[in-house]
C-alpha positions in Angstrom: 3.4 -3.8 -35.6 4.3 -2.4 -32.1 0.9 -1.0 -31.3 -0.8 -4.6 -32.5 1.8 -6.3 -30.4 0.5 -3.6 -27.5 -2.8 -4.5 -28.3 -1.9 -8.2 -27.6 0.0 -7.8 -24.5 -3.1 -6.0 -22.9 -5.4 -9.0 -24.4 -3.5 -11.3 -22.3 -3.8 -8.9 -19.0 -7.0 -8.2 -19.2 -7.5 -11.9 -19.9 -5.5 -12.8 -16.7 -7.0 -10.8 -14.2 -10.7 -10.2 -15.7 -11.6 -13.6 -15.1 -12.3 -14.0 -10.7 -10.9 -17.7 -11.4 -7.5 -16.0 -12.9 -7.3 -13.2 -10.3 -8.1 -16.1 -7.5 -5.4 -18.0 -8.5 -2.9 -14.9 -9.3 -3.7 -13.2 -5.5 -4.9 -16.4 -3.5 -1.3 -18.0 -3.7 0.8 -14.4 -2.6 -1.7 -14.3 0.3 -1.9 -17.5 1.7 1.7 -18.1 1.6 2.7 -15.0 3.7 1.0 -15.8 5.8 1.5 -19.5 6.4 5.0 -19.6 5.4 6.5 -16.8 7.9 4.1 -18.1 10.3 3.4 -21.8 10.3 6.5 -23.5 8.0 9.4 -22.7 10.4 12.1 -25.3 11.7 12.2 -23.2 14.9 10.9 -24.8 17.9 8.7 -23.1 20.2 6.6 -23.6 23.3 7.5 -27.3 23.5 7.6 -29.9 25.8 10.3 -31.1 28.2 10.3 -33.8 30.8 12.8 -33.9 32.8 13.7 -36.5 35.9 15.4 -34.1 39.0 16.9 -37.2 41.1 19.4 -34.0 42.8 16.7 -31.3 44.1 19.6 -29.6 45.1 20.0 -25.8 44.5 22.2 -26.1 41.6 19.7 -28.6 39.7 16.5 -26.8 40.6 18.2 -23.1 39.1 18.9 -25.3 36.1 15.3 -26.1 35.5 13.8 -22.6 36.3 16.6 -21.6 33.1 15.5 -24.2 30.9 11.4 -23.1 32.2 12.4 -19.8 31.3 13.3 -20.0 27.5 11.2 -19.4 25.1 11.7 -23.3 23.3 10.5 -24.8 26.4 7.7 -22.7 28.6 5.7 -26.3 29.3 8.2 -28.8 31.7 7.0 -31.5 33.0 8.7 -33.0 36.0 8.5 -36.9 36.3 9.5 -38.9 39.0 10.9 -42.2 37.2 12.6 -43.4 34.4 9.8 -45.2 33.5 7.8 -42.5 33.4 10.2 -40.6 31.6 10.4 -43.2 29.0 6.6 -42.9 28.9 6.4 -39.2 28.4 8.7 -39.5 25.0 6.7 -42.8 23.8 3.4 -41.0 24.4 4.4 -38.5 22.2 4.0 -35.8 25.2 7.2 -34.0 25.7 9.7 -33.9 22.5 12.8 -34.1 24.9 14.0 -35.9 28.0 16.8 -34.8 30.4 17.6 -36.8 33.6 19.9 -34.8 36.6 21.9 -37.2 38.4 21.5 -37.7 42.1 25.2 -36.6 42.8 24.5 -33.5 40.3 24.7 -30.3 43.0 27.5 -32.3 45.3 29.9 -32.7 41.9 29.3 -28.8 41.0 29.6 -27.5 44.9 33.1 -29.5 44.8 34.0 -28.2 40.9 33.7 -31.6 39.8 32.2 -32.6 36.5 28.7 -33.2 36.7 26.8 -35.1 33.8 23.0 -34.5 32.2 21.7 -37.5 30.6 19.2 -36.6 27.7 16.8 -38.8 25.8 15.3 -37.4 22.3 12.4 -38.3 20.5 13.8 -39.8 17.2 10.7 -40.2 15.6 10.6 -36.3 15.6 14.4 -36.2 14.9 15.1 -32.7 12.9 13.0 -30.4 15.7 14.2 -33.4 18.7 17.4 -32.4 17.5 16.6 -28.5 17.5 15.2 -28.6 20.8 18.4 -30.7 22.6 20.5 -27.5 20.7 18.6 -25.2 23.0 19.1 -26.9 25.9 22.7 -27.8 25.5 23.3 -24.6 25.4 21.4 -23.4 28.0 23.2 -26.3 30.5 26.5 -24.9 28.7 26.0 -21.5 29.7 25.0 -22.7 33.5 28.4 -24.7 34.2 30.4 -21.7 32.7 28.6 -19.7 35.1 28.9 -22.0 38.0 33.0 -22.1 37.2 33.3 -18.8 37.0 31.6 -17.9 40.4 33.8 -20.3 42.0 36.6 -19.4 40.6 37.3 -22.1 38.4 39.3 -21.7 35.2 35.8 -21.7 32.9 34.9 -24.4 30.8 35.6 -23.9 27.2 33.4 -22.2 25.3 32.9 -21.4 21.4 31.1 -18.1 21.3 28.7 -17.5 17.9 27.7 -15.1 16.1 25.6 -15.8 13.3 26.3 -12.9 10.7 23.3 -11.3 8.5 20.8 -13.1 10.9 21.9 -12.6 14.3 19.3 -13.9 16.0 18.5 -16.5 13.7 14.7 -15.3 12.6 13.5 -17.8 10.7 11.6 -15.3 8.8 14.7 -13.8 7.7 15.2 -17.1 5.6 11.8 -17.7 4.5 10.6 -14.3 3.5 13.4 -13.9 0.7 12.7 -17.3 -0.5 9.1 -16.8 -0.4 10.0 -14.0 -3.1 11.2 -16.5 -5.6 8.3 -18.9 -4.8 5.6 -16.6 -5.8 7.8 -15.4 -8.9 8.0 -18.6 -10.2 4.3 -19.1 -9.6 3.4 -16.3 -11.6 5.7 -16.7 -14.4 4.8 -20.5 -14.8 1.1 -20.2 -14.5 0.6 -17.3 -16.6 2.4 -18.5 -20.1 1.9 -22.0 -19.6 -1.7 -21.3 -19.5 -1.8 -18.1 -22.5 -1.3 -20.7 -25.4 -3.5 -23.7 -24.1 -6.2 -21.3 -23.4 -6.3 -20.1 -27.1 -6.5 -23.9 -27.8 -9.4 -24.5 -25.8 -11.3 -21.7 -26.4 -10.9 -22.5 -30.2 -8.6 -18.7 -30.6 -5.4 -20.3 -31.7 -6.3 -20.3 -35.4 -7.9 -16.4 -35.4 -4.2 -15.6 -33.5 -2.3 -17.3 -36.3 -3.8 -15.5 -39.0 -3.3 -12.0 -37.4 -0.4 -10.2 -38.9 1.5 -11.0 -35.6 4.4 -13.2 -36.8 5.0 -16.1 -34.2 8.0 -14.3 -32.2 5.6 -11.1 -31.7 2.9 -14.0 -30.3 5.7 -15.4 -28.6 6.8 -11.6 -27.2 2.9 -10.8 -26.2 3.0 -14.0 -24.5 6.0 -13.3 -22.3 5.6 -10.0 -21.1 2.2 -10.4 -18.9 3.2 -12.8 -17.0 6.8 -11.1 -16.7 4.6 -8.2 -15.4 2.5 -10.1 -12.8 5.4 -12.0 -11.5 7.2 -8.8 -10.8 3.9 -7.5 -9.3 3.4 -10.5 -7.1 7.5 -10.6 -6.2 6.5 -6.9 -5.2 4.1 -7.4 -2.8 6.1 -10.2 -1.0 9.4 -8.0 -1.0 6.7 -5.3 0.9 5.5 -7.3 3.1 8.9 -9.1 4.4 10.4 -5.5 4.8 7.4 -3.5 6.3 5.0 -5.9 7.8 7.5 -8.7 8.8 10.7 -6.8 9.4 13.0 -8.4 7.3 15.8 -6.0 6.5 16.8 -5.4 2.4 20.2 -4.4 2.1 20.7 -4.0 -1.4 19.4 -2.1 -4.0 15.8 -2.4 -5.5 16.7 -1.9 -9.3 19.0 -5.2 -8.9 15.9 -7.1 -7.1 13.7 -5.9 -10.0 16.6 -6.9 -12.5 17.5 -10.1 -11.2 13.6 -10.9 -11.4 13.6 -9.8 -15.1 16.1 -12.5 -15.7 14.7 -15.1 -13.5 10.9 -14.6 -15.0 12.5 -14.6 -18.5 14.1 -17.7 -17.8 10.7 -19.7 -16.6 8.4 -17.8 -19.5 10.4 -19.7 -21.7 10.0 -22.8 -20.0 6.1 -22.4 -19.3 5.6 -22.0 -23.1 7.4 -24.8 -23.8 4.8 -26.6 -21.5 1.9 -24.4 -23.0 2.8 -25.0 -26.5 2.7 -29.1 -25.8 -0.5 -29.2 -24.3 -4.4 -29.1 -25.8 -5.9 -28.2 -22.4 -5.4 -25.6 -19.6 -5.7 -28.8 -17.5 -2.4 -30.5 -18.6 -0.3 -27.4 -18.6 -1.7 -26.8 -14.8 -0.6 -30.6 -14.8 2.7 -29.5 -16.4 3.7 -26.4 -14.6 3.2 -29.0 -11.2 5.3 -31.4 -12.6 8.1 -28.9 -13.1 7.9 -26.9 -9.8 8.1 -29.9 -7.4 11.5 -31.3 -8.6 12.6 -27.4 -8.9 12.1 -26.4 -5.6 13.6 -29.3 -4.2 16.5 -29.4 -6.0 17.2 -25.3 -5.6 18.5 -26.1 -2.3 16.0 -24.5 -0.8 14.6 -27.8 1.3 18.2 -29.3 1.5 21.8 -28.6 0.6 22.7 -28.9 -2.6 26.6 -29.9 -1.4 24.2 -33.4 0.0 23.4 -34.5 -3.3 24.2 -37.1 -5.6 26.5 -36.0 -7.9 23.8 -36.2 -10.7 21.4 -34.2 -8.6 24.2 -31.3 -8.2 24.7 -30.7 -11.7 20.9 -30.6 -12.1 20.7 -28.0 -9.4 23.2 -25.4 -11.3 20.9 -25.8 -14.2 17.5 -24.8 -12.1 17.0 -21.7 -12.4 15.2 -21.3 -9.1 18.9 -22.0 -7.1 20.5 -19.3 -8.4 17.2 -16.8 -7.9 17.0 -18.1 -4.4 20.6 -16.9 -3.8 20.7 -13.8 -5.5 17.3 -12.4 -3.5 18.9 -13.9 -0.2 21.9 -11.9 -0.5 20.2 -8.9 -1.9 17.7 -8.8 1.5 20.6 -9.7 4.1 23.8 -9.0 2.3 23.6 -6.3 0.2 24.8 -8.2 -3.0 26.0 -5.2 -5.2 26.5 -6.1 -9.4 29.8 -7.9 -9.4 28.4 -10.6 -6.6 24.7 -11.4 -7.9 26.5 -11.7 -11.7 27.4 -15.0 -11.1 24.2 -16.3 -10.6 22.9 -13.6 -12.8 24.1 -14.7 -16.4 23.2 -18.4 -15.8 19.7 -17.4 -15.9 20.3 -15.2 -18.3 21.7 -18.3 -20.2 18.7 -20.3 -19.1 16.6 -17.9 -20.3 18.4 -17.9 -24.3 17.8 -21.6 -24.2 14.2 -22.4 -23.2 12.7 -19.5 -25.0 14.5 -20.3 -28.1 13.5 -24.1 -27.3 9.6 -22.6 -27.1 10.2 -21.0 -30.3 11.1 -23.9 -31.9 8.0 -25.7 -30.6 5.6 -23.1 -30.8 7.0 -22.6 -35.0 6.8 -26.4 -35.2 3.3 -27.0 -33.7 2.0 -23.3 -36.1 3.2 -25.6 -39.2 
């Protein structure tokens, strides 16, 4: 029985990755999305736009621009000579952020009086506006601490951050781990959810039912190919965020490869499920999409859980993508050791018991 469930297992890889449609859409996905996601798909802001009205031209105000010039958020400024024209340049869409220096700006600083900024932000572009007037708060913060301290003025308060595990908040840091659990799910979900439809289509099923192979070994050959190219694909991600990308790992690689054992367990189950409802590779394509969507978005990936409706939040400790996302993140920049990933490792573990014994069910109800 084990070397006929061998036999099986290699069927389905060789199926997989003979095929160039199979191996375009096993390789295609882990390609495109490192290099898009790291690149392209970050909430930084970089080499934008800022208008900004100097009515001073004092010393003190023109230092303050050559600081904000310098940064790395702003390298384009663009000096208007209005407040019309500053309205303009945020309703034309051509600078994302507005700052307007008083005319009294130097006089209040030289005399260690308080000296205000007025800012105007692009609401339609609110999440990066909002970014961007972060930067430059901080920036103008910086400046007036200076300027107090130089003259001898008791500073201005000031909360001093440090971001721990990302100390320089890369955003690639974030993504990189993330972009782990992404392409895991991919693989696990498109490679069952397509094994049992296939057979369907291609008019197999009935020659696989009468093989000796009782329907838990199909079940087993099934599983274990697409566990094996979802650990393959989480592999060359994890590779490329530490080696190409320089995201630092932490913890230790036989937890990473355990914890995607788990997690890839967890969604084979489900993708059979999907696999065994369908007639057509078409619908479970179909079904695997309709699944992944509402999974990443409530993982808290996109948003914070804690922001949910209470509904939502109880639907977000059942997906099993939340609890992958946090167990890679804090393997990468924590160094999770066993006792802290085991919280989010036995609910997928748990996940895992009940949608493959739910694809059991339906496979054995659809065989009879």
């Amino acid at each position: 029985m084990l070397h006929r469930l061998l036999t099986l297992i290699t069927k389905e890889l060789l199926l997989a990755l003979r095929d160039p449609q199979s191996r375009t859409l096993l390789i295609m996905p882990v390609i495109l999305q490192l290099a898009l996601f790291p690149l392209a798909a970050s909430l930084e802001v970089k080499n934008a736009t800022l208008a900004i009205l100097n009515e001073d031209g004092g010393a003190e105000s023109t230092e303050l621009v050559e600081r904000l010039a310098r940064t790395q958020a702003f390298p384009h400024i663009v000096m208007v000579h209005s407040e019309s024209a500053l309205r303009r340049s945020i309703d034309r869409q051509d600078a994302l952020l507005g700052l307007q220096v008083p005319v009294d700006f130097s006089r209040r600083l030289a005399s260690s009086q308080p000296a205000t900024i007025f800012a105007v932000v692009d609401g339609r572009r609110s999440n990066s506006a909002q970014i961007a007037y972060g930067y430059a708060s901080t920036i103008i913060d910086d400046f007036a601490t200076e300027r107090a301290t130089a003259a001898g003025q008791p500073p201005v308060s000031h909360i001093v951050v440090r971001n721990w595990y990302n100390p320089n908040l890369e955003y690639r840091w974030f993504m990189l781990p993330v972009l782990v659990s992404i392409i895991t799910t991919i693989g696990s979900m498109i490679v069952t959810a397509l094994s049992i439809a296939r057979e369907r289509e291609q008019g197999t099923f009935d020659q696989l039912l009468v093989s000796p192979l009782t329907p838990a070994y199909i079940m087993i050959g099934k599983t274990v190919p697409a566990l094996v190219i979802a650990m393959a694909q989480g592999t060359m991600v994890a590779t490329a965020a530490v080696f190409v990308y320089g995201v630092p790992f932490h913890g230790a690689l036989a937890l990473l490869y355990l914890g995607m054992l788990c997690y890839g367990l967890s969604l084979a189950g489900i993708g059979l499920f999907i696999s065994s409802m369908c007639e057509t590779q078409q619908q479970a394509f179909l079904g695997v999409f309709t699944f992944m969507v509402p999974a990443t978005t409530l993982s808290g990936f996109m948003a914070p859980a804690e922001n949910m409706p209470i509904f939502f939040q109880w639907l977000n400790r059942i997906d099993p993508l939340s609890h992958f996302i946090i167990i890679v993140k804090g393997l990468f920049l924590k160094g999770y050791g066993v006792a802290l990933i085991w919280p989010n490792l036995w609910p997928l573990l748990a996940i895992a018991a009940v949608t493959m014994s739910g694809a059991y069910w339906m496979f054995r109800r659809h065989v009879a």
